[in-house]
C-alpha positions in Angstrom: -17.6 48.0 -20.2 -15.1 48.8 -16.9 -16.4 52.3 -17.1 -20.2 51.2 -16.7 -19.5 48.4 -14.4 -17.5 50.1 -11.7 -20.1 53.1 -11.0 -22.5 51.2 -9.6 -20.1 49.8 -7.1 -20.4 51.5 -3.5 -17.6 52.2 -1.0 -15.7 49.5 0.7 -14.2 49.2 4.5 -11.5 47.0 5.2 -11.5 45.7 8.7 -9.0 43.3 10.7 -9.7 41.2 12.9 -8.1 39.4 15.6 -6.1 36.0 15.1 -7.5 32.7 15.9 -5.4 30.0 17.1 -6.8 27.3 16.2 -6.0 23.8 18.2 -4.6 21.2 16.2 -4.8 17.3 16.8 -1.2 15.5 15.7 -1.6 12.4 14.0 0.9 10.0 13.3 3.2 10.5 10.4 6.2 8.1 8.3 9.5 9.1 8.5 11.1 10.8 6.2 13.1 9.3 3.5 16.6 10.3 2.4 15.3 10.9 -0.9 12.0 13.3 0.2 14.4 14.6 2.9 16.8 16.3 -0.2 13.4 17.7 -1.8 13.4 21.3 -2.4 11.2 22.2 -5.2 7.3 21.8 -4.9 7.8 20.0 -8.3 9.3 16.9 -6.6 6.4 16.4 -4.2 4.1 14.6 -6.8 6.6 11.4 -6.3 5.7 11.1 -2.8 3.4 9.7 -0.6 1.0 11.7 1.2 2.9 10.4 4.7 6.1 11.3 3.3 5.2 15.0 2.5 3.5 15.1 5.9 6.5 14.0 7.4 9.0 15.9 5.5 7.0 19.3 6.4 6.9 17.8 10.6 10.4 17.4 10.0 11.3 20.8 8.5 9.4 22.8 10.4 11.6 21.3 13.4 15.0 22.2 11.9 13.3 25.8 10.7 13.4 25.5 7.4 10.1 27.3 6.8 10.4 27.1 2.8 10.5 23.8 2.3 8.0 22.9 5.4 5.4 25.4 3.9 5.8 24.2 0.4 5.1 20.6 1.6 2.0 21.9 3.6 0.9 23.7 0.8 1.4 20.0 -1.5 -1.1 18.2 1.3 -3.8 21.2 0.5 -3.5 20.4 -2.9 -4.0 17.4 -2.3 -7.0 17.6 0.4 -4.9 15.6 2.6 -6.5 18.2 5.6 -5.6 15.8 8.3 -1.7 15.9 7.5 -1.2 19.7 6.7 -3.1 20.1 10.1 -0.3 17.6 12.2 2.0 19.5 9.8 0.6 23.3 11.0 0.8 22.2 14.4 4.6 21.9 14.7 5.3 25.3 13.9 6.3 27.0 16.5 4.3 29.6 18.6 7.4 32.0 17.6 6.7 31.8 13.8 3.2 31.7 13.6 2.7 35.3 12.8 4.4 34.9 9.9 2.4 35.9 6.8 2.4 32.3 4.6 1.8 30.6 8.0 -1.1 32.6 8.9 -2.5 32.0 5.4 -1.5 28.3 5.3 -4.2 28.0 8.6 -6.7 30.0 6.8 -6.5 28.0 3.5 -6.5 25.3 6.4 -9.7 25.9 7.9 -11.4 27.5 4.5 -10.9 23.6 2.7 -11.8 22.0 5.8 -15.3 24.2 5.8 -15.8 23.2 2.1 -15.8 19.1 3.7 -18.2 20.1 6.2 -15.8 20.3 9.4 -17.7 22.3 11.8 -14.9 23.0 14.0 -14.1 26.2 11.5 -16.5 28.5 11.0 -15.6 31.4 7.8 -14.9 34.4 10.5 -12.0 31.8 11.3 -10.6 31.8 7.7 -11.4 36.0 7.6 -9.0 36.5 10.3 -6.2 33.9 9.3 -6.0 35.8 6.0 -6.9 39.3 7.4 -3.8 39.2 9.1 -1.9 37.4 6.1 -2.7 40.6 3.8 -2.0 43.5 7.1 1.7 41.9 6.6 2.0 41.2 3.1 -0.2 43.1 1.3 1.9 43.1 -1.9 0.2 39.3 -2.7 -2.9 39.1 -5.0 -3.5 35.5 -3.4 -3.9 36.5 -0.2 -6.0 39.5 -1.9 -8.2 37.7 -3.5 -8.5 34.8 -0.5 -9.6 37.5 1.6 -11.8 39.1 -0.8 -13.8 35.3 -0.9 -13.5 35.3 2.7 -15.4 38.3 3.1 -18.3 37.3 0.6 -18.4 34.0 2.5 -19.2 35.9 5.5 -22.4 38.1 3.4 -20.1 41.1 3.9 -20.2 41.9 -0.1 -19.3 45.4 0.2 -16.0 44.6 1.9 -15.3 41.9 -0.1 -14.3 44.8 -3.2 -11.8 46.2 -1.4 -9.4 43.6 -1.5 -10.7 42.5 -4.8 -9.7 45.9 -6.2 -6.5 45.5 -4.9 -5.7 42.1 -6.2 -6.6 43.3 -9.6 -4.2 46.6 -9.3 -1.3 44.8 -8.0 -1.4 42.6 -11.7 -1.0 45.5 -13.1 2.2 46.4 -11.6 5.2 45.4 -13.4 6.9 45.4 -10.0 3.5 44.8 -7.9 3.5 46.7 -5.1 0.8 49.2 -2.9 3.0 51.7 -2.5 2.5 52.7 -6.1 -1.2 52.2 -5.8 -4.1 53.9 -4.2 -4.3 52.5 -0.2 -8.2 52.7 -0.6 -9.1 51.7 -4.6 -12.1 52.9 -5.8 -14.5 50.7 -8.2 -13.9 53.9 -11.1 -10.2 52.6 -11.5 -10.8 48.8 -10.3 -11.9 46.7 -13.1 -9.9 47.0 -16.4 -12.0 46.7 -19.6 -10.2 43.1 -19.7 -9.7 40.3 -17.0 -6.2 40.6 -16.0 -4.0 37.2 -17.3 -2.9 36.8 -13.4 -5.1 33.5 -12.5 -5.6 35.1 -8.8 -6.5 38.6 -10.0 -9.1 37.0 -12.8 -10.5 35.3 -9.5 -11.1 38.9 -7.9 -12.5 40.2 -11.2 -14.5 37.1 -11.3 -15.2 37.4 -7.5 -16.5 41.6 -8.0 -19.6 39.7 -10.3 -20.4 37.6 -8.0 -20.7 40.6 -5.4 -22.5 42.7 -7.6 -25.1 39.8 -8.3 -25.5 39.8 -4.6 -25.9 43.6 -3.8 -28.4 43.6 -6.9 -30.5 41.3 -4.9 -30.6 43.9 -2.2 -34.3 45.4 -1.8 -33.9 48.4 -0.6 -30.6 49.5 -2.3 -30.1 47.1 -5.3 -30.7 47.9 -8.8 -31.8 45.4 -12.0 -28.4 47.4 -13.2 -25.7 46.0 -11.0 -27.6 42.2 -12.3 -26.5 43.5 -15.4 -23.2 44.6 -15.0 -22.4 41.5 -13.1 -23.6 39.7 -16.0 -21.5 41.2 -18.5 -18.1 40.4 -16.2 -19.0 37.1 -15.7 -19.5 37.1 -19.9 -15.9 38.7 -19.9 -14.6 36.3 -17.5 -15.8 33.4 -19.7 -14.4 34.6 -22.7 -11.3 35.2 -21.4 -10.8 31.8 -19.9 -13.8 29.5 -20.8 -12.1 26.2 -19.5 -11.2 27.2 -15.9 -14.0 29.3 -15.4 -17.0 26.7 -16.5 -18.7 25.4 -13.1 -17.5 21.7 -13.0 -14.1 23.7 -13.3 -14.3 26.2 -10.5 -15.9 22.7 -8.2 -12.0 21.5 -8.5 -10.2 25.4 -7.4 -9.8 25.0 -3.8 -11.0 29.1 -3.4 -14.4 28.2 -5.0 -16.7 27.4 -2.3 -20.1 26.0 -3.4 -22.5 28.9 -2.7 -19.9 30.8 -5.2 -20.3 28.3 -7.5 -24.0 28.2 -6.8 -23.9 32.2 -7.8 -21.6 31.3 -10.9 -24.2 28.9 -11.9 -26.9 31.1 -11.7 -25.5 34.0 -13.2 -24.1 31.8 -16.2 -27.9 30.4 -16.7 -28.9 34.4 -17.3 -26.6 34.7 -20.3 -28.3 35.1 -23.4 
């Protein structure tokens, strides 16, 4: 199948944009407890309240301790407590927000608060949050595939690929890194005949049908083919990983907005 799928895919263009700094409103937070204060793992966070993890990222962000404060502001999107990781976000200093998790945090940030309707974000927000997050560390399929669902949130399919592609490679790397793989991936070596086991790369693979399904409805360049094709990866998708993949599923994956669910749905009512 990868063979068949992958030639119908056109060239992709990367492009970076700008960071957005985005203002954040603080809101009032509980102290800290001794116990949530000695947390470490993201495994302990489920025994707190929401307040406490809110306050335990305020407060570690303060001393610098950027683990711990973006694991607890990663624990609030879990959560979609928006509101807290936002007071959270906002007391990182201007000096460390260029860092790569940081940057992504804000995206994930704005891409969840877009999902609730919050028209303060708009998706060229998220784009450039996680544009920048992969120009630093590129070496993540996450922020790969983020950005690759950034782009098809914007309409720009043909960009969305790229990083796609590259999520996918960097699974396969037993030590994932692009300096091993091709700086511009092309569709021919993209998809494997097999979604990769890698949850965020299966997204991309996932994410390259719901692109494809998109270009096919193109009319002056798309083809009843790339329907086809898109078809057949969603089927390989499915059969890989039928739970997380059916749409009442993907409506609980904080990367799965609804018009990619919409495009899931549709192309999972054309399976015969």
């Amino acid at each position: 199948m990868g063979a068949g799928i992958v030639s119908l895919v056109g060239a992709v263009v990367l492009t970076t944009g700008r960071v957005w700094q985005g203002q954040f409103t603080s809101l009032p937070v509980a102290t800290p407890s001794a116990q949530s204060t000695a947390l470490t793992m993201p495994s302990d966070w489920n025994s707190l309240e929401t307040a406490e993890v809110g306050g335990l990222a305020i407060a570690r962000f303060k001393q610098k301790d950027w683990t711990v404060g973006q694991q607890a502001v990663e624990n609030l999107l879990d959560r979609g407590a928006l509101q807290e990781a936002e007071a959270a976000l906002s007391a990182v200093p201007d000096s460390h927000l260029s860092d790569p998790t940081i940057r992504f945090l804000r995206g994930r940030l704005a891409w969840q608060s877009l999902k609730q309707g919050n028209g303060d974000y708009s998706p060229d927000d998220v784009r450039r949050f996680w544009d920048l997050a992969v120009e630093a560390q590129p070496n993540s399929a996450l922020y790969q595939t983020a950005l690759g669902f950034a782009y098809y949130a914007e309409g720009r399919y043909q960009e969305a690929i790229e990083p796609f592609c590259r999520s996918i490679a960097l699974a396969a790397q037993p030590s994932p890194s692009l300096s091993v793989i091709d700086r511009s991936p092309s569709p021919a070596n993209c998809l494997p005949d097999q979604p990769p086991t890698d949850r965020q790369a299966r997204n991309a693979y996932a994410g390259i049908a719901l692109v494809m399904a998109q270009l096919a409805t193109d009319t002056t360049h798309g083809t009843p083919d790339q329907l086809t094709h898109a078809i057949a990866i969603q089927r390989a998708v499915l059969e890989s990983d039928p739970v997380h993949y059916e749409v009442q599923a993907l409506s609980g994956d904080w990367l799965w907005n609804a018009s990619a669910i919409q495009e899931w749905d549709r192309l999972m009512q054309l399976q015969s």
